[in-house]
N, C-alpha and C positions, 0 to 999 in steps of 0.2 A: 322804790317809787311810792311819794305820801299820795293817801286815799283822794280820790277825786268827789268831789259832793256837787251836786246837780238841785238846785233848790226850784222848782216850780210854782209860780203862783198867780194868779189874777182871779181874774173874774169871772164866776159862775156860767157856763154856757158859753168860755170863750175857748176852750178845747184840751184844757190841762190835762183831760184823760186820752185824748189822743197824743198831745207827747210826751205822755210817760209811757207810752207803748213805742216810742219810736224809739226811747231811750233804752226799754225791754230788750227790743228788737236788738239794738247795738250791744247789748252783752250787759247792760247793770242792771244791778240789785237793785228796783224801784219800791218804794212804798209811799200807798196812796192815804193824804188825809194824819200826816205825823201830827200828833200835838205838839206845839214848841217847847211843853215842858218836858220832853223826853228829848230834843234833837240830841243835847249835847254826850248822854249814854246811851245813846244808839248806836251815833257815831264813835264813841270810846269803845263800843261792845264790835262794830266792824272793824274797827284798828284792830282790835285783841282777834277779829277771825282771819286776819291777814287780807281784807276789802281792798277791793282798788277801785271800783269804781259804783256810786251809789246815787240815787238819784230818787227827791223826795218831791213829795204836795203839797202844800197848805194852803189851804182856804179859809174862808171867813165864817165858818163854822167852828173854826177856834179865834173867833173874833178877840176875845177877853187877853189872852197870850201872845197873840200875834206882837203885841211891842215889844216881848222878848227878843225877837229874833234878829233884830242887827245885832246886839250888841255880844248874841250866841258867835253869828258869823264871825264877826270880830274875833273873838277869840279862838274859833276855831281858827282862823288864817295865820293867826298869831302861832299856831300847832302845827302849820307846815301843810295844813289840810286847803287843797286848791278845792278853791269855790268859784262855781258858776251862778248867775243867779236870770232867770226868765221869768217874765212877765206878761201873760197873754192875756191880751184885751180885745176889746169890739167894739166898735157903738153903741149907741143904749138903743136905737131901730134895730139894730141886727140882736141884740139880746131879748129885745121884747118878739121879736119872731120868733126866734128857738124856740124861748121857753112857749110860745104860744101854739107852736106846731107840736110840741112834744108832750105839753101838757103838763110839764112839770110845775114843783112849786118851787119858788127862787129860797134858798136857806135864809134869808131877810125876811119872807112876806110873815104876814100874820095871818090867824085866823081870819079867811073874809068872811065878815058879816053878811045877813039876807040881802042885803041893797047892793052888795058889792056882788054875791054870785048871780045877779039876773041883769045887772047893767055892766057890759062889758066895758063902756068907757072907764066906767071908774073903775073897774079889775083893773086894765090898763093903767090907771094913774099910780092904782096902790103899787103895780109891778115896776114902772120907772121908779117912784120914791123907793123902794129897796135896790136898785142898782145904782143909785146914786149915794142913798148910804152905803153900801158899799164899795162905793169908788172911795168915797174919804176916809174909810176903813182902812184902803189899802192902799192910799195914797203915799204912804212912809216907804212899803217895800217898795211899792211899782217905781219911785224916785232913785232906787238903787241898783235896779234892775236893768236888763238888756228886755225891751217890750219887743211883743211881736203883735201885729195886729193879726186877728185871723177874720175879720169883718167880712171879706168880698174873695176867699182862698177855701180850696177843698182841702179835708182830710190830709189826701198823702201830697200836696202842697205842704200843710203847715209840719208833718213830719220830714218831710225834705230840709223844711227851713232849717228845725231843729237840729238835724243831722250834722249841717253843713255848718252852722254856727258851735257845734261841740269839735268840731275836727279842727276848726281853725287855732294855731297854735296858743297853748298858755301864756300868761303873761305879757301878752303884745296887744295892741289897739287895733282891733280889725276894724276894717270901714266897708258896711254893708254900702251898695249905690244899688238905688229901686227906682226905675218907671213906671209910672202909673198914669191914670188915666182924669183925671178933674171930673168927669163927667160922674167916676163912680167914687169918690168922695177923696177925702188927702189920707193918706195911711196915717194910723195914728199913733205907729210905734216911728214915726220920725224926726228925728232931731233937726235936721234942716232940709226946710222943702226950697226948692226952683222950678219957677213958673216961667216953663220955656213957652207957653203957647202965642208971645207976640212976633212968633219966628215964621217966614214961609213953608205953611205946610204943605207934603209932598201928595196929602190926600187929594188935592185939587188936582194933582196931575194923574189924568187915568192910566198911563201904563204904569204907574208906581203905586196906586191905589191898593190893591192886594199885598204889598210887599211890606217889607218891616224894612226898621232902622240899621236891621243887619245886613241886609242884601247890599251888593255892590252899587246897581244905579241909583239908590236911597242915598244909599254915603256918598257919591259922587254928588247929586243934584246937592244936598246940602254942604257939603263941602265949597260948592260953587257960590255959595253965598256967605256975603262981609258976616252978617249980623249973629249967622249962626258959632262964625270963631269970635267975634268979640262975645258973645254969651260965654260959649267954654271958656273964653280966656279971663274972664269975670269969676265964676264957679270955679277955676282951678286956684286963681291968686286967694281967693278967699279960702279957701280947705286947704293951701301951703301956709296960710299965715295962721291957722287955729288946731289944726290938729295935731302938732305937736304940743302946742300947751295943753291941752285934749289928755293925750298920753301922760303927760309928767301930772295931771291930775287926777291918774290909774283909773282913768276911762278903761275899759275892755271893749266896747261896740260903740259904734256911732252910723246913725243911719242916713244917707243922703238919699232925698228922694227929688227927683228930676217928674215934674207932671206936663204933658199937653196934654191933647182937646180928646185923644182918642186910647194914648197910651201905646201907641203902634209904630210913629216915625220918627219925630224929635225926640224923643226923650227917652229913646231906646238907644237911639244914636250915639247921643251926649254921653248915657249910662257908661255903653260900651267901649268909647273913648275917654273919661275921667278913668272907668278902674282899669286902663291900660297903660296910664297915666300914675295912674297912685301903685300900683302894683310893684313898681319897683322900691317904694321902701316900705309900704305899708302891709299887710295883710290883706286882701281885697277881698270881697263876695258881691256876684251879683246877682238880682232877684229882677225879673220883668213880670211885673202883676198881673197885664191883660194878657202878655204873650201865655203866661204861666198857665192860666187860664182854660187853654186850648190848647 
């Protein structure tokens, strides 16, 4: 069995230390914060200890090396060594929270000056301009990367995610299908969004109100309506006609995200009927954000 390698990377405050614990948890050898000038005899030094499964961090504190690392990955895959590579991100609202509730200083900020530690707006300004450099820092990985958004998701949420996107078999195109909610923003680890909310929603009807897209009189009421099969039937012709060229261009994850108004009845619905749908030749995973939630 060749070594498995687990690459983690994003953005500061977006949870890379919670799943490298989830990865812990599953039985690998983690290390947090590798320089990229070492990946390649780390990993030649876990071959020689007989490693099977290893899983690494890099952040933007090795800003300077970071362009090493496709071209490492490359050659590691070229070695037989399966690579996975994750990307977790947030918004720059949800990052400027973190760091502002924890008190931390972001690896980008600079020393603030007197005007900056007594006016909090411009603390704040200086804290977005270092998440935004480094977004374009890490623009190269995050482009090759499987993202995951951890923006509006708890802890053992984004450890679940993690899990369940390592189990899913090697070398195949898994297709994540996620519901979410519009109101609490579009995930931003999605490759194609659908905006079912011009559909009849079931939340106007009060005995369905409490219920989700998964209970039976949910799927019956929308079932009973035209508009709700001509949407699936839109959304499904479109992911037959692109995801196999998807695949033959050694895609590994592709994320459909299905949003209405509340995240609770369309687009729980559609989710759980595409990946029942797609399931039989693809790989499938599904995630419900608000159900997840609760």
């Amino acid at each position: 069995m060749n070594l498995e390698l687990v690459l983690i990377t994003g953005m500061s405050g977006s949870g890379k230390s919670v799943a490298l614990r989830a990865l812990e948890d599953a039985g690998y050898y983690c290390v947090d914060n590798l320089p990229p000038e070492l990946l390649l005899s780390f990993v030649k030094l876990e071959q020689a200890n007989k490693g099977k499964h290893v899983a690494i961090a890099m952040d933007v504190r090795s800003a300077t090396s970071l362009p090493l690392v496709p071209a490492q990955l490359r050659e590691l895959a070229s070695q037989g060594v399966r690579i996975s590579s994750l990307f977790l991100d947030s918004t720059t609202d949800t990052l400027v929270r973190r760091f502002s509730e924890t008190r931390r200083r972001h690896p980008l900020s600079q020393q603030p000056n007197a005007e900056q530690e007594t006016d909090p707006l411009m603390r704040q300004r200086a804290l977005v301009d270092a998440i935004e450099l480094e977004r374009e820092l890490l623009a190269d990985l995050r482009e090759q990367a499987h993202v995951i958004d951890s923006s509006t998701i708890r802890p053992a949420q984004l450890q679940a995610q993690v899990k369940s996107l390592l189990s899913a078999p090697a070398s195949h195109l898994t297709v994540v299908f996620e519901s979410f909610a519009f109101k609490r923003g579009i995930p931003v680890d999605a490759d194609y969004v659908f905006d079912v909310r011009m559909l009849p929603n079931p939340h106007y009807e009060p005995s369905l109100r409490d219920l989700t897209g998964m209970d039976q009189a949910v799927i019956d009421y929308l079932l009973a309506q035209p508009d709700v099969d001509r949407m699936f039937e839109s959304i499904e012709k479109f992911l037959q006609q692109w995801l196999e060229p998807l695949a033959r261009d050694h895609r590994s994850y592709v994320t459909v995200a299905v949003g209405c108004t509340g995240g609770q009845h369309r687009s729980v619905y559609l989710v759980e009927r595409l990946a029942a749908v797609f399931s039989q030749r693809w790989t499938t995973l599904k995630r419900h954000r608000e159900l997840d939630r609760n």
